[in-house]
C-alpha positions in Angstrom: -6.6 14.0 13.9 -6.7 17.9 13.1 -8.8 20.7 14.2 -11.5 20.5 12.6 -13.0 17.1 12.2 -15.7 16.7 10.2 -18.4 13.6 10.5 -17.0 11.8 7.1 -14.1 11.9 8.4 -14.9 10.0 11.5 -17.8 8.0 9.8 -15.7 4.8 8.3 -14.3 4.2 12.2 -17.3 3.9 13.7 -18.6 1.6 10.9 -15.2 -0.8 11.8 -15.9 -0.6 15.3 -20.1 -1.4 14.4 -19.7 -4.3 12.0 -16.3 -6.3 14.2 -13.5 -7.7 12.3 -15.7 -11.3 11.1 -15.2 -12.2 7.7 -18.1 -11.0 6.4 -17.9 -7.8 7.2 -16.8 -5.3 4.2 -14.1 -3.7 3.7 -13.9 -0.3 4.9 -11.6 2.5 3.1 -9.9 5.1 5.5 -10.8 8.6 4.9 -8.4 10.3 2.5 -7.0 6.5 2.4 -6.4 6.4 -1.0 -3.2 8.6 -1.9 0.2 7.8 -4.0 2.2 5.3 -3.0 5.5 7.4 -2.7 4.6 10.6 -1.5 1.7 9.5 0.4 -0.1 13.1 0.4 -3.8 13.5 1.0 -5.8 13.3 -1.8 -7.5 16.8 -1.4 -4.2 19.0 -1.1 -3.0 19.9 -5.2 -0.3 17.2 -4.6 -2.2 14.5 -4.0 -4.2 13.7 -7.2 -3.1 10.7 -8.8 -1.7 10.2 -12.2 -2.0 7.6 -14.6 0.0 4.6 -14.0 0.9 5.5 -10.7 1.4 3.0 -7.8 -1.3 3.6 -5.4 -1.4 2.7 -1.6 -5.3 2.2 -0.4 -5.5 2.1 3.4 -8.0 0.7 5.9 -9.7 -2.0 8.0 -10.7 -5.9 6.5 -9.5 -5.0 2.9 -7.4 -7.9 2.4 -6.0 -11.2 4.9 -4.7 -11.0 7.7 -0.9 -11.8 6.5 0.4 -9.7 3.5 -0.2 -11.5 0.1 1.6 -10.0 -3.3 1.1 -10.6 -6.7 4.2 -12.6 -8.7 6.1 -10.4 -10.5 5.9 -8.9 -13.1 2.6 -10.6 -14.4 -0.4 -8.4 -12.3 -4.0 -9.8 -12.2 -7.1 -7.8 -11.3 -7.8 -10.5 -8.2 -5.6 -11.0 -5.7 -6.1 -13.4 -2.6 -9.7 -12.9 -3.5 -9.3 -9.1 -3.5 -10.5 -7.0 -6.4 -10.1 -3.3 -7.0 -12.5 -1.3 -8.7 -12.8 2.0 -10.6 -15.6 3.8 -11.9 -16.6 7.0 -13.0 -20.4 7.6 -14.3 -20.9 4.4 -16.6 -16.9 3.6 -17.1 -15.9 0.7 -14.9 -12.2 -0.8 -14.7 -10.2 -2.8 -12.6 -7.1 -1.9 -10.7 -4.2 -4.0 -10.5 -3.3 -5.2 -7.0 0.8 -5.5 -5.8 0.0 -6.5 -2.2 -3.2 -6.9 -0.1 -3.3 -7.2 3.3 -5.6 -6.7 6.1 -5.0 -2.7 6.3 -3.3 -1.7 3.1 -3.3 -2.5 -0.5 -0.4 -1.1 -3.0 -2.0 -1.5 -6.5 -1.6 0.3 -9.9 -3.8 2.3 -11.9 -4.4 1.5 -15.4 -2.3 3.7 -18.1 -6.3 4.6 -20.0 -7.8 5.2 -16.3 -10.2 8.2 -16.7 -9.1 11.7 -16.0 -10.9 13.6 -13.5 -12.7 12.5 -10.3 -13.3 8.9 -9.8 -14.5 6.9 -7.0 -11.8 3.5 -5.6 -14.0 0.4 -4.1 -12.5 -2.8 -2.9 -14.0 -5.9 -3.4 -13.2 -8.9 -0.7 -14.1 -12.4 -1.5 -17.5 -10.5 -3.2 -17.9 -8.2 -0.8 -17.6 -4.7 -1.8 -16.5 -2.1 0.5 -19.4 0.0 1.8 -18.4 3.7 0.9 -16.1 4.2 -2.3 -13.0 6.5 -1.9 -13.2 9.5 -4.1 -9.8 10.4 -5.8 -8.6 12.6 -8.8 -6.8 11.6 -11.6 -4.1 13.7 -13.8 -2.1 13.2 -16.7 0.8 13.5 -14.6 1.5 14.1 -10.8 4.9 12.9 -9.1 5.4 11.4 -5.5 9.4 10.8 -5.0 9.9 7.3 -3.2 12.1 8.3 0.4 14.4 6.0 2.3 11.6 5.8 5.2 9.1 4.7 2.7 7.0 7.5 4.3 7.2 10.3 1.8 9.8 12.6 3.5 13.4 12.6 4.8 16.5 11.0 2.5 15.2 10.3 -0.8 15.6 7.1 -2.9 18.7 8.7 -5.0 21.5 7.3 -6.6 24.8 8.1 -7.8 25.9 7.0 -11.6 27.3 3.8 -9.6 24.3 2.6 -8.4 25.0 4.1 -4.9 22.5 5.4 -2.5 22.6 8.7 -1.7 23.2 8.9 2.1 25.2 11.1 4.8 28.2 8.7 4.5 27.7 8.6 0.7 27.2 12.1 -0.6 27.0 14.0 -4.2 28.4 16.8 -5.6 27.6 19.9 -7.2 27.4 18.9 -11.0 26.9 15.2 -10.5 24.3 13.5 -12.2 21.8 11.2 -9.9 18.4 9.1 -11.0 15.3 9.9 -8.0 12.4 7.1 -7.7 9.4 7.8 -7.9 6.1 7.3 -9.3 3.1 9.2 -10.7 4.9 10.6 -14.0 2.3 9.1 -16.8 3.3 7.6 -19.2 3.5 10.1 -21.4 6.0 12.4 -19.2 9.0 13.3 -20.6 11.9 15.5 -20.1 10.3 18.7 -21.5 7.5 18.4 -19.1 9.7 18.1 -16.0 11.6 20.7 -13.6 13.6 19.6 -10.4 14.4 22.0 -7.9 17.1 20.8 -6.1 17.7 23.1 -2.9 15.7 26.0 -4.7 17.5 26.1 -8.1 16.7 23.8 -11.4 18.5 20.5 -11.8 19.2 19.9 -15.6 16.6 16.9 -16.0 19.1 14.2 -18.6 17.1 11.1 -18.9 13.1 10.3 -17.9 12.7 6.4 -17.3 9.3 4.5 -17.2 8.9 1.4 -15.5 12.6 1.4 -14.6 12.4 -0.5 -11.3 9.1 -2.9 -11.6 5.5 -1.8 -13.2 4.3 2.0 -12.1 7.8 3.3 -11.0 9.8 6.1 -12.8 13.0 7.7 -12.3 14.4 11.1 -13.0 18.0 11.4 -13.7 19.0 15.0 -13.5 22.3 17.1 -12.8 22.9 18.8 -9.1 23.2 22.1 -9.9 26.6 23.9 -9.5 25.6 26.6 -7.0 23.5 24.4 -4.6 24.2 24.8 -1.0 26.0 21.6 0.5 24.3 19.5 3.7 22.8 16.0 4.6 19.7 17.7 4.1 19.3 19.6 0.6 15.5 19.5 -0.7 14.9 18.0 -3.7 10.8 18.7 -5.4 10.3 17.7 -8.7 7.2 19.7 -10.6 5.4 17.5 -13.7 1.6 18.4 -14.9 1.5 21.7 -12.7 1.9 19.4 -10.0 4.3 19.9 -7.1 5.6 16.3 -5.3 6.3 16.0 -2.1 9.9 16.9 -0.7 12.9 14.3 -0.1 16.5 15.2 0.5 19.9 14.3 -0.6 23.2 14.6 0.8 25.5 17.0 -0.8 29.1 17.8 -0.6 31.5 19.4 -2.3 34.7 17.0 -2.1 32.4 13.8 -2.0 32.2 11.7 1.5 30.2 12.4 3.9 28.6 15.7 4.2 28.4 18.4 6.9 26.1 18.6 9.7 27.4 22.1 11.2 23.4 23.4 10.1 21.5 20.7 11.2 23.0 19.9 15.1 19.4 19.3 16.5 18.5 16.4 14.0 21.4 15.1 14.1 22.1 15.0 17.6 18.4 14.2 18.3 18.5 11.0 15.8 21.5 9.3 16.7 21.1 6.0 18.8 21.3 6.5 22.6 19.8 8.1 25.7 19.0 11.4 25.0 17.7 14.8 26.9 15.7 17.2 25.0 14.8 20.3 27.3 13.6 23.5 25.9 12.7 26.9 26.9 10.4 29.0 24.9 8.7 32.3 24.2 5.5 32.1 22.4 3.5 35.1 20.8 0.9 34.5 18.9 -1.8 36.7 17.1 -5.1 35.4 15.4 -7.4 38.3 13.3 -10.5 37.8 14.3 -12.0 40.3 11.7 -10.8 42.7 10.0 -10.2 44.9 12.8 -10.2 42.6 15.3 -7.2 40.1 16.6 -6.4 38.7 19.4 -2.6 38.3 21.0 -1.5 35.5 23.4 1.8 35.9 24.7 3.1 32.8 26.6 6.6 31.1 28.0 6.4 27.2 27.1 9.2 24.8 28.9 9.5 21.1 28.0 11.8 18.4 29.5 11.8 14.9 27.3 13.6 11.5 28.0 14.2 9.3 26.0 16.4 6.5 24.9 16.8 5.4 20.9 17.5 2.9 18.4 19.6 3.2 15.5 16.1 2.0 13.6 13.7 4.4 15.2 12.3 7.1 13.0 13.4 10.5 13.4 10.8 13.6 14.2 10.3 14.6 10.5 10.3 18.4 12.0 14.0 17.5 13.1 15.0 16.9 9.6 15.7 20.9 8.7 16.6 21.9 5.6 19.9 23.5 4.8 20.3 27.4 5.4 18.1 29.2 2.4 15.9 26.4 1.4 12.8 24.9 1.9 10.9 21.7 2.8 7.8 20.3 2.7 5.0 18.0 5.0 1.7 16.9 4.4 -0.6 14.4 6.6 -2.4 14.6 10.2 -1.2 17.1 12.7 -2.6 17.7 16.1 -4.4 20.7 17.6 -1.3 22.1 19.5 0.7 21.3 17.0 -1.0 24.1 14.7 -2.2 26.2 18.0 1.5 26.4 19.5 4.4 26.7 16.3 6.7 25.5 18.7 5.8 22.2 19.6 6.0 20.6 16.6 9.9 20.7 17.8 9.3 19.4 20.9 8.5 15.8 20.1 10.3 12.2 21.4 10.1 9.1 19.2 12.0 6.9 21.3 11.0 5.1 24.3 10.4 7.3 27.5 12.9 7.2 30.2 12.4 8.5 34.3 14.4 11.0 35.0 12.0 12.2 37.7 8.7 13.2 38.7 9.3 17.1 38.7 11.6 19.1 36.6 12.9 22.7 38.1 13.4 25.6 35.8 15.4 28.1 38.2 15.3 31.4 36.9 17.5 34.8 39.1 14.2 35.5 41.1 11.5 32.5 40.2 10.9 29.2 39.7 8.5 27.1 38.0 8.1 23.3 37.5 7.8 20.8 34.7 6.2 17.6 34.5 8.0 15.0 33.1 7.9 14.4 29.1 5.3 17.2 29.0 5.6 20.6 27.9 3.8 23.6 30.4 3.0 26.7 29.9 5.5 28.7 32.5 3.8 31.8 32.3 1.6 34.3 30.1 -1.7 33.4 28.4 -2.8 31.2 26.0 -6.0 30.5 23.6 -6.4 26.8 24.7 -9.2 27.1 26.8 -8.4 24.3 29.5 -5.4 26.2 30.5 -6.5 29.9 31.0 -7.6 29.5 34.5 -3.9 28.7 35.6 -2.7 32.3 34.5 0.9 33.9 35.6 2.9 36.6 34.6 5.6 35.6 31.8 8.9 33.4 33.4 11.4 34.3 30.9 13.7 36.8 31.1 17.1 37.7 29.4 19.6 36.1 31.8 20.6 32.3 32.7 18.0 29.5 34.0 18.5 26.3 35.2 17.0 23.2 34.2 17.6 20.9 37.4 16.4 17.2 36.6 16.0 15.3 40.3 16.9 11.9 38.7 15.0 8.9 38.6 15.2 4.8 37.6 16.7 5.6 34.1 18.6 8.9 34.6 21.0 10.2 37.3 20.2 13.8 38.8 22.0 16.4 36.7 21.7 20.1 35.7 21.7 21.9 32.7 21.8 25.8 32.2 20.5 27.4 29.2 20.8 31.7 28.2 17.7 33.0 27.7 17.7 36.0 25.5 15.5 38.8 23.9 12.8 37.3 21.5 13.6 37.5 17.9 11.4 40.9 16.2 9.4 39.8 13.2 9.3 43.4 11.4 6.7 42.8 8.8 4.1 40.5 10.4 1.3 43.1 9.9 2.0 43.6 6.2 1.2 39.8 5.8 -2.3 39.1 6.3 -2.6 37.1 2.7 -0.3 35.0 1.3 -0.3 34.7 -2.3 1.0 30.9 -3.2 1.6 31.1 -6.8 4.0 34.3 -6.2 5.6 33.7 -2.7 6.3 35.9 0.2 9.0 37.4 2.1 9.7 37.5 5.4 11.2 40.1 7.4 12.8 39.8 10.8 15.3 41.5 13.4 17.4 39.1 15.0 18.2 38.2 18.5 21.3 36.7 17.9 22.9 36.6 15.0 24.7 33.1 15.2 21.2 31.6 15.5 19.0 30.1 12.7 15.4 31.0 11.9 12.7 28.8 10.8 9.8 30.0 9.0 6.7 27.6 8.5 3.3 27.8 6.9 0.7 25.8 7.8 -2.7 25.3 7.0 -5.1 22.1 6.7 -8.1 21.0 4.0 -11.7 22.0 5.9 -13.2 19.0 4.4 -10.8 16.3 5.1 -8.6 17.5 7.4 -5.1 16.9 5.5 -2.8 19.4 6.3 0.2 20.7 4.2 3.3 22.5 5.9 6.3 24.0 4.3 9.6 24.9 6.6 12.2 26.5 5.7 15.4 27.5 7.4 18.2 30.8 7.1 20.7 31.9 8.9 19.1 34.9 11.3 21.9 37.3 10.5 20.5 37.4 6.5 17.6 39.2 8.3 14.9 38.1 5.2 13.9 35.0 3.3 11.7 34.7 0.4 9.7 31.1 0.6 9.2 30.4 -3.1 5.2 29.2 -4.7 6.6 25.5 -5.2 7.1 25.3 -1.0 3.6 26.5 -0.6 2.2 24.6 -3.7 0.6 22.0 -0.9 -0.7 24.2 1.1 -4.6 24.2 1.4 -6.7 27.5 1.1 -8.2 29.6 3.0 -12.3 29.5 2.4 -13.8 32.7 3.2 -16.2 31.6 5.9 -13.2 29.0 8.0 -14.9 27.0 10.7 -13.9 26.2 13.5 -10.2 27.2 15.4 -8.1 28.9 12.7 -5.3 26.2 11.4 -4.0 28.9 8.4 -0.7 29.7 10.4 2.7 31.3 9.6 5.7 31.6 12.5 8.6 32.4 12.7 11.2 30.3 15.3 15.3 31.4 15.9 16.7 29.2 17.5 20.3 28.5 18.3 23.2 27.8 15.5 24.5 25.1 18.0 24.3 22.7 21.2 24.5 26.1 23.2 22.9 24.3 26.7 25.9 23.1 29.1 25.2 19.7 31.2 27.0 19.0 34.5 27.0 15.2 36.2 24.7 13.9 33.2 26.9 10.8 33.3 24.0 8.8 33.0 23.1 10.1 29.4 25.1 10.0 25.7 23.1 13.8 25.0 21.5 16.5 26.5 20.3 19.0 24.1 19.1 22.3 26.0 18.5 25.2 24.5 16.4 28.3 24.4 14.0 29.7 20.7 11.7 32.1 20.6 8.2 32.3 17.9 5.9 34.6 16.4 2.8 33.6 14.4 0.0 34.8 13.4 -3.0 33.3 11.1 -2.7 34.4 7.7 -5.1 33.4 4.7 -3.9 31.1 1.6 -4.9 32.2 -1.8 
């Protein structure tokens, strides 16, 4: 799941695979299963205590039947289907009510009186009780905005005055009012105790709403502020009991309609139904301190070829979803080793089904040539920490100049080729001043552009030692500003960094340009709607959270 797995996190999958599915087997809570029902972020990063009277979401194996069951609205009862949800902390003992129960998830609310602090979650099948307790904390007030996905990120759950959703075909404007869903207010939360950021500046909060769309659901009306930049992708956070939620988006425009997707042509492009080529040619450098006086720099050129074809219903790659120019956005859940290890490969992910194009992709550079593999993405050149791959070692592939991605053509995809302009890496001019990153005060970042119609992308990362949850923020400017500030509310959700970290360092920042536009040319790609080629180059280095 991350990098660093520890044995509790593993523990409650072997005992599913050891005790079989039968029904009298207990019920078995996922680690960090128990989170908010909206923003869905692990219980162990700030964001992810719970708040009184908060819909919950409770995942694992046996917890409920095998076919969904919910409660009739909007009467709740502690048992459900022969489910029963239980809350205790020392000698205090209450029931949660249950919304839906089903084999690997239960949506419940927690009482308005639960007790604050940490608590431990047990569900209770048919008498049964499940064999380890979840451990959760509960808050006055902590708020997860519902999205459109249901998944805690992308397009949030906002509407217009009318009762319209807030979409790309359906956007606000500057000054208009609009309610967000959400839940994980309290019940005591009012106006007062609430700030919206709404692509970095404070939306005038107008009305605070409890209960407003069925029992633990809230909504937030508030005004788009005036000078907020206009997109399909503007980042909305809303901050309530010191908390920071998660991060959805809304549409904005400044005429009304649909809005603009000149700054976000690779989720847009990548996202719309379709066959679709995603090739990509990277330079990588990467530094990790060691000690204090000690670091380590890998310097590496990554190419990746992907094929795929799409469904008007098939989730995007949340990583596609960029912000708009001078803001910031937010993720939090599982990531994979390379994910963390190489920055750029969080880009370079399919989510549609896999299509041939090929057994072996050429990358034709003025005086070598390499190879891809299809739907993978190989190191071309230069050296890198994963340990597998340094005994396949070559000098570094790319140079400033034009290469050639030539795809031989398979069942799915006719032979085509696609040439992409490879040019000088982007210079991140202050990377040695940031060993430590303060979150409460923010950080700037400082960078000399390789071209300065492209857009950079700056990300921290980091993930919890003893769960594994990771939280991410990314945030995108143009690359001719040449800095960025990335504000304490992006990086609320970011774990720290203990002083003794096991393991392989996860406590990343980077820095990615890549291009303004489509800039990679296709020739005989008849056989596909897309083909998005392009070249970025990254920086990162490991960094510790305080």
């Amino acid at each position: 799941m991350t990098t660093r797995v520890p044995i509790r996190a593993i523990l409650p999958i072997v005992l599913a695979a050891c005790t079989g599915s039968g029904q009298d087997a207990p019920p078995t809570i996922a680690q960090s299963g128990v989170v908010n029902f909206a923003s869905r972020m692990p219980p162990r990063l700030a964001g992810g205590a719970i708040a009184r009277g908060s819909l919950i979401s409770i995942r694992g194996w046996r917890l409920g039947p095998a076919e969904p069951v919910r409660a009739a609205a909007p009467k709740l009862e502690p048992a459900l289907a022969g489910v029963r949800l239980r809350l205790r902390q020392g000698a205090v003992q209450m029931d949660l009510l249950p919304v839906m129960v089903s084999f690997g998830e239960i949506q419940a609310l927690l009482p308005d009186d639960a007790p604050l602090g940490a608590v431990e979650v047990s569900v209770v099948r048919n008498g049964v009780p499940s064999r380890t307790p979840a451990s959760i904390e509960i808050v006055q007030s902590s708020f997860g905005a519902f999205s459109q996905n249901g998944r805690g990120w992308g397009p949030g759950d906002a509407r217009s005055a009318d009762g319209g959703l807030n979409t790309p075909e359906h956007a606000a404007r500057p000054g208009e009012i609009i309610t967000l869903r959400g839940t994980g207010l309290g019940p005591s939360a009012g106006k007062a105790s609430i700030e919206v950021r709404v692509g970095g500046r404070a939306g005038q909060v107008a009305r605070v709403a409890h209960q407003a769309a069925g029992p633990g659901t809230d909504e937030i009306s508030f005004a788009i502020p005036t000078d907020v930049p206009e997109g399909c992708y503007v980042p909305v956070r809303v901050l309530s009991g010191s908390r920071v939620s998660n991060t959805v988006t809304i549409a904005v425009n400044r005429e009304g309609g649909a809005c603009s997707t000149a700054a976000s042509w690779m989720g847009t492009q990548a996202s719309q139904s379709g066959t679709v080529a995603f090739l990509a040619l990277v330079r990588v450098s990467l530094r990790l301190i060691l000690t204090p006086r000690e670091h380590a720099d890998f310097v590496m050129d990554v190419g990746y070829a992907s094929f795929e074809r799409r469904k008007s219903d098939d989730q995007p790659n949340p990583y596609y979803v960029f912000p708009v120019p001078g803001t910031c956005a937010t993720l939090a859940g599982p990531m994979t080793l390379s994910s963390l290890i190489r920055p750029e490969s969080t880009l370079l992910r399919g989510t549609g089904t896999a299509l041939d194009a090929g057994d072996v992709i050429r990358v034709i550079g003025s005086d070598a040539e390499r190879t891809l593999p299809r739907s993978h993405g190989t190191v071309l050149g230069g050296t890198t920490p994963l340990p597998q791959a340094q005994s396949n070692r070559r000098p570094l592939f790319l140079q400033p100049g034009d290469f050639l991605f030539s795809v031989p053509g398979g069942r799915d995809v006719s032979a085509f080729d696609t040439s992409v302009r490879v040019s000088r890496p982007i210079e991140w001019t202050n990377r040695d001043r940031l060993a430590t990153v303060e979150r409460t005060q923010g950080f700037t970042v400082k960078w000399r552009a390789a071209r300065r119609d492209g857009l950079v992308l700056i990300t921290a990362v980091n993930s919890d030692e003893e769960s594994g949850g990771v939280g991410m923020c990314s945030c995108i400017e143009r690359a001719v500003k040449g800095s960025f500030y990335v504000p304490p509310d992006a990086l609320a959700n970011i774990p720290f960094t203990p002083a003794q970290a096991q393991g392989l360092p996860t406590n990343l920042l980077s820095l990615v340009e890549l291009p303004g536009d489509n800039s990679g040319q296709s020739k005989n790609a008849h056989a596909l709607d897309r083909v998005i080629a392009f070249y970025a180059s990254a920086l990162a280095r490991t960094v510790s959270f305080r």
